[in-house]
C-alpha positions as CSV (number, residue, x, y, z in Angstrom):
1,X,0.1,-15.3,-10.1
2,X,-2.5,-13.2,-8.8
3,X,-1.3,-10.4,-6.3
4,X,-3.8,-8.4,-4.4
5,X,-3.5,-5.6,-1.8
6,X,-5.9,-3.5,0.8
7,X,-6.1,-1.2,3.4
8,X,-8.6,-3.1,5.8
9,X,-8.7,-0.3,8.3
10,X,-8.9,-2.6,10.7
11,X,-8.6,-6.6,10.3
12,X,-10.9,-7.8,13.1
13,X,-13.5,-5.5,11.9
14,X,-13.0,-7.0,8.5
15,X,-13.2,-10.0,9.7
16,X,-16.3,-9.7,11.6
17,X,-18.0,-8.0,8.9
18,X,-17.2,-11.1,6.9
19,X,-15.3,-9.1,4.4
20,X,-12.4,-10.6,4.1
21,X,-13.5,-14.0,4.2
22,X,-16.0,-13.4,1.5
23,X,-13.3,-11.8,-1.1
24,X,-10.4,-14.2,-0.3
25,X,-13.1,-17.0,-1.2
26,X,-14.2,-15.1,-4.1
27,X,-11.3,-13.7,-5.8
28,X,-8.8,-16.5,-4.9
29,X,-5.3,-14.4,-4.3
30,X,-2.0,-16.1,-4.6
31,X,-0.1,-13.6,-2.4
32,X,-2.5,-10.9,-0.1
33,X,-1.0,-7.5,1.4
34,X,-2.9,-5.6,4.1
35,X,-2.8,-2.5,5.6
36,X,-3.5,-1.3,8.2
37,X,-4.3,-4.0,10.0
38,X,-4.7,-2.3,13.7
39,X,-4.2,-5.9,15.2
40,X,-1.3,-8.4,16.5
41,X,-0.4,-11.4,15.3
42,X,-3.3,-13.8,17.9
43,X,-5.7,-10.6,18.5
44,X,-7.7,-11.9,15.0
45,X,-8.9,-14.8,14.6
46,X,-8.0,-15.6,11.0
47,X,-8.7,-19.0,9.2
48,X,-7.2,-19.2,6.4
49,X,-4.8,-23.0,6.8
50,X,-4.0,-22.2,2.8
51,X,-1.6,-19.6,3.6
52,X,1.3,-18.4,5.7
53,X,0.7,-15.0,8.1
54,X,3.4,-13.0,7.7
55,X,2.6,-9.6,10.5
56,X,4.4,-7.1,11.1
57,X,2.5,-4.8,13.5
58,X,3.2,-1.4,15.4
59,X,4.5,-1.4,19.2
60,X,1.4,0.8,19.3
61,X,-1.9,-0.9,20.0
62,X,-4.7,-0.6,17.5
63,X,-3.0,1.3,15.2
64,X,-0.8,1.2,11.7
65,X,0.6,-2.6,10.8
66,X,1.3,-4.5,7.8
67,X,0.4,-8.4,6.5
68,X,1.3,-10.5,4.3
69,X,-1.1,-13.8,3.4
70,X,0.6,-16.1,1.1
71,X,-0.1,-19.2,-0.5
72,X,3.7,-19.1,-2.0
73,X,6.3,-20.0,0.5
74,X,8.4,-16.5,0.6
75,X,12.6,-17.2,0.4
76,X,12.8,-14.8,3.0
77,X,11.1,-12.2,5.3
78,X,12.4,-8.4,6.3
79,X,10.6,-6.2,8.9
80,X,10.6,-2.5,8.3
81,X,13.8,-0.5,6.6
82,X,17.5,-1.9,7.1
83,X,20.5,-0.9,6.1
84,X,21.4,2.4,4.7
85,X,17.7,3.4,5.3
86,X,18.4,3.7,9.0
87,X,21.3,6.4,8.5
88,X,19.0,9.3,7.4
89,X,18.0,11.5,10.5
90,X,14.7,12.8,11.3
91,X,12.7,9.6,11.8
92,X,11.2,10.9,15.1
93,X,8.8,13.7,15.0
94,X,5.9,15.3,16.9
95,X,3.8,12.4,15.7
96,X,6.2,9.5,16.6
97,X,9.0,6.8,14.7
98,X,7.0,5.9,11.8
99,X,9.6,2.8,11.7
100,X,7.9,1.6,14.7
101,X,4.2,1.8,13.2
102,X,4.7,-1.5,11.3
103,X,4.5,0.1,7.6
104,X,7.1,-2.2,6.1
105,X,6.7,-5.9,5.1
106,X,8.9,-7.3,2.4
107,X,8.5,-11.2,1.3
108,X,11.3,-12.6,-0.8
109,X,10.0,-14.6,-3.8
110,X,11.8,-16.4,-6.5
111,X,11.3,-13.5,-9.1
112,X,10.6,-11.0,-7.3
113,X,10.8,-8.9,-3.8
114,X,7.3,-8.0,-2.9
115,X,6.9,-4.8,-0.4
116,X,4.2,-4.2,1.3
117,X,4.4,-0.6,2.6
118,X,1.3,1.6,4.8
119,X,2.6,5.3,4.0
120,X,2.2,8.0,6.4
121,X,-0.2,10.5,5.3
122,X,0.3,14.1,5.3
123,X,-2.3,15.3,8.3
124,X,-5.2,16.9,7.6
125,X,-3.1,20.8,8.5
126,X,0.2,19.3,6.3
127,X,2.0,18.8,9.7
128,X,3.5,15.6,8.2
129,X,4.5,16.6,4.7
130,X,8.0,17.7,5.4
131,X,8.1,14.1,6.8
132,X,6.9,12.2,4.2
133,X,9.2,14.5,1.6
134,X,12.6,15.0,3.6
135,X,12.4,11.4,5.3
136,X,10.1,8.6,4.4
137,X,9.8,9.0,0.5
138,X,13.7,9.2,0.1
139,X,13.7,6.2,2.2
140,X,11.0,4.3,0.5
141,X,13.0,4.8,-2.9
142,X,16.6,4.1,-1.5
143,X,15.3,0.5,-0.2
144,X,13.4,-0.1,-3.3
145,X,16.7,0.4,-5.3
146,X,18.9,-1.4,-2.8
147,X,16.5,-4.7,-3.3
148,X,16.8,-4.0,-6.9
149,X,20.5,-4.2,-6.9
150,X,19.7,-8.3,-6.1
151,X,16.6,-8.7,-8.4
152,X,13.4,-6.8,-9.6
153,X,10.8,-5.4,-7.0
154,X,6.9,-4.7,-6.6
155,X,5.6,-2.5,-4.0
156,X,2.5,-2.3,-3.2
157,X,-0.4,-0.5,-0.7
158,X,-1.6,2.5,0.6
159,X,0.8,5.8,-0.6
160,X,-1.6,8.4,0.9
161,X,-1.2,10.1,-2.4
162,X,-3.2,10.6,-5.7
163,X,-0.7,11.3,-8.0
164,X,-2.9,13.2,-11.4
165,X,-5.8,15.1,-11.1
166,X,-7.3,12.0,-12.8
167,X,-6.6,10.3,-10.0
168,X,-9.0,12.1,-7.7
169,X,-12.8,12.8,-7.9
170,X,-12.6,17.3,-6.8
171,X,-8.9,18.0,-8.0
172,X,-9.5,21.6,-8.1
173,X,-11.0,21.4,-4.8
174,X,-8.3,19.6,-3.2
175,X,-4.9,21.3,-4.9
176,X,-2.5,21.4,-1.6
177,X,-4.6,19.2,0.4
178,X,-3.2,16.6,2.2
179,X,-3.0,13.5,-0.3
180,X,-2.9,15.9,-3.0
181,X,0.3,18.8,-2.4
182,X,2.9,19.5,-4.5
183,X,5.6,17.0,-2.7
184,X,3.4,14.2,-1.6
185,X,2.9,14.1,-5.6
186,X,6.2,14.6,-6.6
187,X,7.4,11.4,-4.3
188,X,5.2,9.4,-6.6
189,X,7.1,11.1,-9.8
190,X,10.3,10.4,-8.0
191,X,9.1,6.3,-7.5
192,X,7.4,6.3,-11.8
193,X,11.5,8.2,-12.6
194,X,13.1,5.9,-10.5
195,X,12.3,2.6,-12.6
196,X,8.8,1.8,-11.8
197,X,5.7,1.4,-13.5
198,X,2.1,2.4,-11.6
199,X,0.7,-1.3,-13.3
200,X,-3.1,0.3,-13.7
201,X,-2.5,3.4,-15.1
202,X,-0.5,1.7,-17.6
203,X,-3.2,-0.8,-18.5
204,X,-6.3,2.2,-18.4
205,X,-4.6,5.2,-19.2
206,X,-7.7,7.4,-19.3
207,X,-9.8,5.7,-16.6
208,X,-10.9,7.5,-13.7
209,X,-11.4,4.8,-10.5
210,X,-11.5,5.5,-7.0
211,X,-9.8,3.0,-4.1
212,X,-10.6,5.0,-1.4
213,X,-13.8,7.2,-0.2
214,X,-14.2,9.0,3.0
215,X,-16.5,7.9,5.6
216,X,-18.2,11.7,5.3
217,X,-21.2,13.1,2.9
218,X,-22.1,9.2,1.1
219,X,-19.1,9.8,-0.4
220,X,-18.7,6.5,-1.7
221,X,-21.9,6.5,-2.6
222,X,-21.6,9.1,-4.8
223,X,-17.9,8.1,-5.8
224,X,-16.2,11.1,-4.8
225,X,-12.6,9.2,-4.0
226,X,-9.1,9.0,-4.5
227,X,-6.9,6.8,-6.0
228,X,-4.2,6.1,-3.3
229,X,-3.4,2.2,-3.5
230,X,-0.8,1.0,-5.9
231,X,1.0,-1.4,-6.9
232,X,4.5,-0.3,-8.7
233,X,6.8,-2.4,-10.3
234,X,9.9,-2.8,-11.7
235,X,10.0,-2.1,-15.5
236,X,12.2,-5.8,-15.5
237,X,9.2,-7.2,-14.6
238,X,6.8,-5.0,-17.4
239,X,6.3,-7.5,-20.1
240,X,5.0,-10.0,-17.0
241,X,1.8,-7.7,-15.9
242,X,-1.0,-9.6,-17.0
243,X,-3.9,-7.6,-15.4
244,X,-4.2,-5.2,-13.1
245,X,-7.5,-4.3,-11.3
246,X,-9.6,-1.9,-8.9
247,X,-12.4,-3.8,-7.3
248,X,-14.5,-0.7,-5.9
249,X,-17.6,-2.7,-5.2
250,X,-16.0,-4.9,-2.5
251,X,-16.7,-3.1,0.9
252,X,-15.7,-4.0,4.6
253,X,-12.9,-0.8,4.4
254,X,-12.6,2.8,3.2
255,X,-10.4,1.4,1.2
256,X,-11.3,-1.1,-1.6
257,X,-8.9,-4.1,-2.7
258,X,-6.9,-3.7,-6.1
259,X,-4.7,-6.7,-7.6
260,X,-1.4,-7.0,-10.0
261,X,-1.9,-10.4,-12.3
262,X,1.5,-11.6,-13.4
263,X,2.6,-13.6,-16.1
């Protein structure tokens, strides 16, 4: 099974580009997770009659949201946290309820719960960090262990964090910048700790590839990125990882589409 997942910034400009359409006919994924999709369910016009849309998008227009394209027919579908998640406090802050932004999509399969999650970055002066360390990591983690108390999980997408200076083009340069500070990295230690394997870094241990540029200076161009995108699974699930890719030449994004192959 063939997993894949992207930050489009933006379906419909994806779409018009004819970004999408050329990798989904290219690289064939089973199951396809996108994020930020900046779009309602209707507002693009997507043709794909091979699999079911699954959207979850924010109340705000043109901004945040989640997909899910799947050839497999999912068990079942959640939207956002639930449960315990919803007790912790501070959800609300100067910059809104990121439960509201559409950054949580889980799909239900027979082996597996798949989350597709959009992660709030940091902001560029760190206004969001305490955020992202005191409220949405710990929630993040506490769902992915309440799934796992029913059977194993992947979660993939966008974490707004490179987790090893491998894992970024200018480490030095960037030590306490936003994608790259102390706590944003040590909510990815907390998700490796917690049971979960980052599948590339497993599979190239001392490779140094990029899934996201910015916009600014030809970075991508000159492949000054980041590696922010992930997919982390369950060690239940580690002798099943096949493959697992970064496909930096595909453009239409910021971003670039990586995949998870299962067994």
């Amino acid at each position: 099974m063939k997993l894949f997942s992207w930050n489009v910034n933006g379906l419909r400009a994806v779409l018009t580009k004819g970004a999408l359409q050329g990798f989904i006919e290219k690289y064939q994924p089973d199951i396809l997770c996108l994020q930020e999709t900046k779009a309602k369910q209707g507002q693009a016009e997507v043709d794909l009659p091979e699999y079911e849309e699954i959207w979850n998008s924010a109340e705000r227009a043109g901004y945040s949201g989640t997909a899910i394209f799947t050839k497999v027919k999912p068990l079942s579908v959640r939207f956002g946290f639930f449960g315990e998640q919803e007790a912790l406090s501070g959800w609300e802050d100067a910059f809104g309820d990121a439960r509201r932004e559409g950054r949580v999509l889980t799909a239900e399969f027979d082996g597996f719960y798949l989350v597709n999650v959009y992660v709030p970055n940091e902001k560029h002066s760190l206004e969001r960090m305490k955020y992202r360390e005191k409220v949405w990591d710990k929630a993040l983690l506490s769902y992915m262990k309440q799934l796992e108390r029913t059977k194993p999980v992947i979660v993939c997408g966008d974490f707004n964090v490179a987790h090893e200076p491998i894992d970024l083009a200018r480490p030095k340069d960037n030590e306490g910048n936003a994608g790259f500070t102390k706590s944003g990295r040590q909510g990815m230690t907390n998700f490796l700790d917690g049971g979960y394997i980052d599948s590339w870094r497993m599979l190239h241990p001392g490779e140094q590839k990029y899934t996201w540029w910015s916009f600014r200076m030809g970075a991508r161009a000159r492949n000054i990125g980041w590696r922010i995108d992930y997919f982390l699974v369950s060690k239940k699930l580690e002798k099943q990882i096949k493959n697992a890719e970064i496909y930096n030449e595909v453009m239409g994004s910021d971003h670039c589409p990586i995949e998870l192959e299962l067994a």
